[in-house]
C-alpha positions in Angstrom: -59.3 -7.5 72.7 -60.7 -5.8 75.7 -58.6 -3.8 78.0 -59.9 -5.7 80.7 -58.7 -8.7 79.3 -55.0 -7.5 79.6 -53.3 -8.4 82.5 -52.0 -11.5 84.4 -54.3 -14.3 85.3 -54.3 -15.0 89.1 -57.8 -17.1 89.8 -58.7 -20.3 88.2 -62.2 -18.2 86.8 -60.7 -14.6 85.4 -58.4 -14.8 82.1 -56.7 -11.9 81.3 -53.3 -11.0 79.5 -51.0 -9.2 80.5 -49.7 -6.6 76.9 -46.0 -8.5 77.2 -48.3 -11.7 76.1 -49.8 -9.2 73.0 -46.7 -7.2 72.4 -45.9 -7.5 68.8 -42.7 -9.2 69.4 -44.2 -11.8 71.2 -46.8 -12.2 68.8 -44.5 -12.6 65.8 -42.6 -15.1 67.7 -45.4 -17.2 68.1 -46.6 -16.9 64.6 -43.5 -18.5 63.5 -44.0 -21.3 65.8 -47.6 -21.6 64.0 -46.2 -22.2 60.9 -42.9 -24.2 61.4 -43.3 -26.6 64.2 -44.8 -30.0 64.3 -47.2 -31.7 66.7 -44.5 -32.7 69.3 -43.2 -28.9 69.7 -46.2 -27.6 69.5 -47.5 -29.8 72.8 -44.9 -28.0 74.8 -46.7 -24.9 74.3 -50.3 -26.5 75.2 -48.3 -27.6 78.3 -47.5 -24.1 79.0 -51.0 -22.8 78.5 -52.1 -24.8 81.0 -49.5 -24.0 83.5 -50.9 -20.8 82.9 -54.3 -20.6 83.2 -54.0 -22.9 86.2 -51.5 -20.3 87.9 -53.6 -20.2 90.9 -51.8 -23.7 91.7 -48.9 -23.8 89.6 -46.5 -20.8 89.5 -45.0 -20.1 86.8 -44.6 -16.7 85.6 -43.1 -17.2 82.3 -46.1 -19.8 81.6 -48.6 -17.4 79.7 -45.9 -16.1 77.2 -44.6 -19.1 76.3 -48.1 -20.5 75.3 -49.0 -17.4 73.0 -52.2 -15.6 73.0 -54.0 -18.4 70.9 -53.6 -21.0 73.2 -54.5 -19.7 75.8 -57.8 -18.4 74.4 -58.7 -21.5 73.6 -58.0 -23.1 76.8 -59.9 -20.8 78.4 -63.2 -21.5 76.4 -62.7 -24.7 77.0 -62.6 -24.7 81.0 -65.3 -22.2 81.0 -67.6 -24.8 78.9 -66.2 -27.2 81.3 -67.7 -25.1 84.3 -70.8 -24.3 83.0 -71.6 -27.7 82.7 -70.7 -28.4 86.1 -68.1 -31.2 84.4 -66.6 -33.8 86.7 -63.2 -32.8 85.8 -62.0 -29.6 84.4 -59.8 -29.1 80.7 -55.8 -29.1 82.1 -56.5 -30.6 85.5 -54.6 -33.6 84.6 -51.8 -31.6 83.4 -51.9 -29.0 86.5 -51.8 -32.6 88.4 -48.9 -33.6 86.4 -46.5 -30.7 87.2 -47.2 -30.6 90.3 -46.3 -34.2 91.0 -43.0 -33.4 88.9 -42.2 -30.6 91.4 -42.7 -32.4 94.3 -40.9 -35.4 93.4 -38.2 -33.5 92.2 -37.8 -31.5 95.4 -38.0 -34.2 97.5 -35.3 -36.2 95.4 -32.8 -33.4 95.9 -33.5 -33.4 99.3 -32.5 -37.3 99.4 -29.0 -36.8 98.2 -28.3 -34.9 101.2 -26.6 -32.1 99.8 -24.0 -31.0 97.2 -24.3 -30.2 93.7 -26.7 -31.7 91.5 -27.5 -32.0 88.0 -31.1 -31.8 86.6 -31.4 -33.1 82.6 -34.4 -31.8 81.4 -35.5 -34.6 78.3 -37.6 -32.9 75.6 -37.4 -29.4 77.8 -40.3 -28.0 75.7 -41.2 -24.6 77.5 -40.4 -25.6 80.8 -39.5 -23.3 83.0 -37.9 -24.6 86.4 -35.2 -22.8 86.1 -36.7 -20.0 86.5 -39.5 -20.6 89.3 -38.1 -23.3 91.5 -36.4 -21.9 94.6 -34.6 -25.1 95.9 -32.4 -25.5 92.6 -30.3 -23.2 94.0 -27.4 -25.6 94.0 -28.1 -27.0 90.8 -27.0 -27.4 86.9 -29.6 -28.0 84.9 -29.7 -29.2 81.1 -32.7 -28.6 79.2 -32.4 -30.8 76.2 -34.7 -30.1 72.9 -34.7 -29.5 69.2 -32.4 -26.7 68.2 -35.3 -24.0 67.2 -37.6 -24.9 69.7 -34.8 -23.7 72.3 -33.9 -21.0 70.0 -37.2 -19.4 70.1 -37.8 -20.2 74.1 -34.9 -18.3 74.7 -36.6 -15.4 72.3 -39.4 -15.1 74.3 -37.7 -15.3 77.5 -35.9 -12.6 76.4 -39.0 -10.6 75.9 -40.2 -11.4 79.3 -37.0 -10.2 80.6 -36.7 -6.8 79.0 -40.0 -6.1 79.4 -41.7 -3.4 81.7 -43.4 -6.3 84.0 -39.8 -6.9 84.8 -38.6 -4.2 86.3 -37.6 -5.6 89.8 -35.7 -8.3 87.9 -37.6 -11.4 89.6 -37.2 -13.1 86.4 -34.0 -14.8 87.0 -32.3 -18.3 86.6 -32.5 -19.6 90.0 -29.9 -22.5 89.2 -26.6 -22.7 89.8 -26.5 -22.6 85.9 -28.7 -23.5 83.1 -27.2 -24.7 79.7 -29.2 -25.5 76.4 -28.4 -28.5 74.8 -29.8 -28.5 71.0 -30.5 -32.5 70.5 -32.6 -34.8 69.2 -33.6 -37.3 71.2 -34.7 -40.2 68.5 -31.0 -39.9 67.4 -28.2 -41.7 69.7 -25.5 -39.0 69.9 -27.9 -37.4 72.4 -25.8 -37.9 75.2 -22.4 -37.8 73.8 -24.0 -34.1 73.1 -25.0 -33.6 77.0 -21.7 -34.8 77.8 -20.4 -32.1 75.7 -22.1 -29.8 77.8 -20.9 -30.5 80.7 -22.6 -33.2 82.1 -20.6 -35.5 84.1 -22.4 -39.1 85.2 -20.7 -38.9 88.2 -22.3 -36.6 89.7 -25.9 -37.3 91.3 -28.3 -36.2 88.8 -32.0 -36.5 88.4 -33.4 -37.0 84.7 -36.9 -35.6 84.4 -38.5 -37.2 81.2 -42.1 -35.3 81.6 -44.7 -35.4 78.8 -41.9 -36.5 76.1 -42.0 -40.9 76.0 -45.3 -41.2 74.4 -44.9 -39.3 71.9 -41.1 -41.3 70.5 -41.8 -44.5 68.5 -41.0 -48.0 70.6 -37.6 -48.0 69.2 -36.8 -44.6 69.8 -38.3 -44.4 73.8 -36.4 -47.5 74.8 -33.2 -46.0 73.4 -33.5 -43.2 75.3 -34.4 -45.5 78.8 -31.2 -47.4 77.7 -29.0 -45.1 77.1 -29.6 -42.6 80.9 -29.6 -46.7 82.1 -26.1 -47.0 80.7 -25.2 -43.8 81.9 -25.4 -44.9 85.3 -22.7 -44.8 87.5 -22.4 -46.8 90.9 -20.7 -43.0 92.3 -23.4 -41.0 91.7 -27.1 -41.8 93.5 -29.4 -41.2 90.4 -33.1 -40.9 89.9 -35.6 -41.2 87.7 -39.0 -39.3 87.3 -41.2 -39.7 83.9 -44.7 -40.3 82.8 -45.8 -43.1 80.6 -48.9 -43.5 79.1 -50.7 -46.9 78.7 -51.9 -49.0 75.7 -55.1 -48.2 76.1 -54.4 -44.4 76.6 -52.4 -44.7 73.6 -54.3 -46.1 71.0 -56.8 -43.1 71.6 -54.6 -41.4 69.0 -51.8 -43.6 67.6 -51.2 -40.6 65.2 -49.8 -38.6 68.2 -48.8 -41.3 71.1 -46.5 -44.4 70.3 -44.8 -45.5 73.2 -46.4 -47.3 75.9 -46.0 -49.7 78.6 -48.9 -51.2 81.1 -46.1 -52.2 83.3 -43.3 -49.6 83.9 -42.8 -51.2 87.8 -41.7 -54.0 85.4 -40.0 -52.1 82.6 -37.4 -49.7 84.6 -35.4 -53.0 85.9 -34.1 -53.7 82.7 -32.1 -50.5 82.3 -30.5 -50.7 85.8 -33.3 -49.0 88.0 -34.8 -50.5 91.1 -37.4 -48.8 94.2 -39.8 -48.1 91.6 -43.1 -46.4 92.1 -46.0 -46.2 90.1 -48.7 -43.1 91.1 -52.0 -42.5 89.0 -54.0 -39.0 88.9 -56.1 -39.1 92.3 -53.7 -41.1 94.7 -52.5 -39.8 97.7 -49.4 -37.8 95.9 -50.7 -37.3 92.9 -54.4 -35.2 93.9 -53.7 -31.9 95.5 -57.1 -31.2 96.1 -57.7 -30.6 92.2 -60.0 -33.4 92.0 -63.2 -32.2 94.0 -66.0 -34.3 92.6 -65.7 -37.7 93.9 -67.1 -39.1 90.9 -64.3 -37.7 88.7 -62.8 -40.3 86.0 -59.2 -40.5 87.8 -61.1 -41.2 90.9 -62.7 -44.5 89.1 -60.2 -45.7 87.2 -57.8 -46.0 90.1 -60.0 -48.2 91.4 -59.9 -50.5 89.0 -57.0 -53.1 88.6 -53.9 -52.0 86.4 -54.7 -55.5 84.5 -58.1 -54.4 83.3 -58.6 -52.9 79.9 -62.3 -52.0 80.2 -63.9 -50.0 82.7 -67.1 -52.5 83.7 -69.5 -49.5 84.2 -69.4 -48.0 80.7 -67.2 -49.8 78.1 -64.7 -47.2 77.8 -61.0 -48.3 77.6 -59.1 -47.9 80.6 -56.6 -44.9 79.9 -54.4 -44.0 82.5 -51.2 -41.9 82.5 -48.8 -43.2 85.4 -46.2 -41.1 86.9 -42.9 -43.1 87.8 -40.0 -42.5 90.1 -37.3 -44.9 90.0 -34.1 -44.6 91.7 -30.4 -45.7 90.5 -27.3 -47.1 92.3 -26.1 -46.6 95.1 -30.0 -46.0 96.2 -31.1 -48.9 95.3 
């Protein structure tokens, strides 16, 4: 590669790496994720790539070397076909969307409990890194809950990022209260007998972030998971909820990779004990961020049409949308 490819990526229309990204260590790291995880894992690190590569909205400055230099190559080809072309909407947008919505919500439901300690539980963690980029979780334990290697090799790269020479002024700290790994499967009940191990405590008010992880569990296996944080709910702790569910229609686009599903989740979330719940799309009022500049974008269109049609009228194509969902738990509600 280039020298001039080597650095950090700070505009939405340069990519560069920075040599931590192409150190050897790195590298080998990543080439065992290549050959041992599965399609689940490996969407955490295409998560991260975007995060990335979209760093002039989303900061995130462990982002590029948790994707690995081959994802992020090809993410870049693919937004720079996508402006070329003058596309409506540009590869990761939805995803940029996505995280930002998570942050906001998430800073704005800590803000609600009006103070004290608070407990994040990170479901399927993937490569997410909060902990390390979000200022206002200063007073805050958070769980980050994932297969055991996945976690394992995070914390390898993190490592890297840490020791290297980009970190000599040590800005890559934990900026939680404390951060504990919980090595759990989530399609297997003892999931939160393990976080309980870990310290978490239901009494205290905690927010459960479920971000790109429902879709991809089996029917069986997602509501299992909604049950179980639903009878985890304790009327002495204010509780909230913030996932993203997929619909059928957005499902079915690849039933190889997405299961779970619901058209209704303002209707699904009372069953487990939630209440106040709010349903977003991509391209309403907190869910845009000024990422969506061609008013004839597809997020803009579909938004406009009713949750209870399956076909967009204009061209035939089914009517995918991912909603984003807050719900709130007792006392709140």
């Amino acid at each position: 590669m280039a020298e001039e490819e080597r650095a950090t990526s700070s505009d939405a229309n340069q990519f560069t790496l920075r040599d931590l990204v192409t150190s050897d260590e790195v590298r080998e790291i990543h080439l065992t994720i290549d050959k041992e995880w599965g399609p689940l894992q490996q969407s955490a690190r295409q998560t991260a790539a975007i995060r990335a590569l979209w760093g002039h909205v989303v900061k995130d400055p462990l982002a590029d070397v948790l994707a690995g230099e081959r994802l992020l190559h090809g993410l870049y080809e693919k937004m720079k076909r996508d402006r070329m072309s003058n596309a409506k909407e540009i590869s990761g947008v939805m995803l940029a969307i996505r995280t930002l919505w998570f942050d906001a919500r998430l800073e704005a439901a800590i803000e609600a409990f009006g103070g004290g300690h608070v407990q994040l539980v990170l479901l399927g963690a993937g490569m997410d890194a909060r902990a390390y980029r979000l200022s206002y979780l200063k007073n805050t334990t958070i769980f980050e809950l994932d297969f055991p290697d996945l976690l394992q090799l995070k914390s390898d790269l993190i490592k890297q990022a840490i020791a290297s020479s980009d970190n000599q002024t040590g800005r890559l700290t934990v900026s939680s209260d404390k951060l504990i790994h919980v090595p759990a499967d989530l399609r297997k009940p003892n999931w939160l007998q393990l976080l309980r191990d870990s310290g978490f405590s239901p009494g205290t008010n905690t927010v459960w972030l479920l971000e790109g992880i429902l879709y991809y569990l089996s029917h069986d296996d997602a509501m299992q998971v909604l049950e179980t944080i639903g009878h985890a709910l304790e009327k002495t702790a204010h509780t909230v909820l913030l996932a993203d569910i997929m619909n059928k229609s957005a499902v079915s686009l690849s039933n190889d990779i997405y299961q779970f599903y619901s058209d209704w989740p303002d209707q699904l979330l009372p069953r487990f004990g939630f209440c106040n719940v709010k349903v977003s799309q991509i391209g309403d009022l907190d869910a845009n961020f000024g990422l969506l500049t061609d008013p004839e974008n597809l997020f803009e269109r579909r938004r406009k049409i009713p949750r209870s049609v399956d076909i967009d009228p204009l061209d035939g194509s089914p009517c995918c949308r991912l909603y984003f969902v807050e719900a709130t738990g007792s006392p709140l509600g």
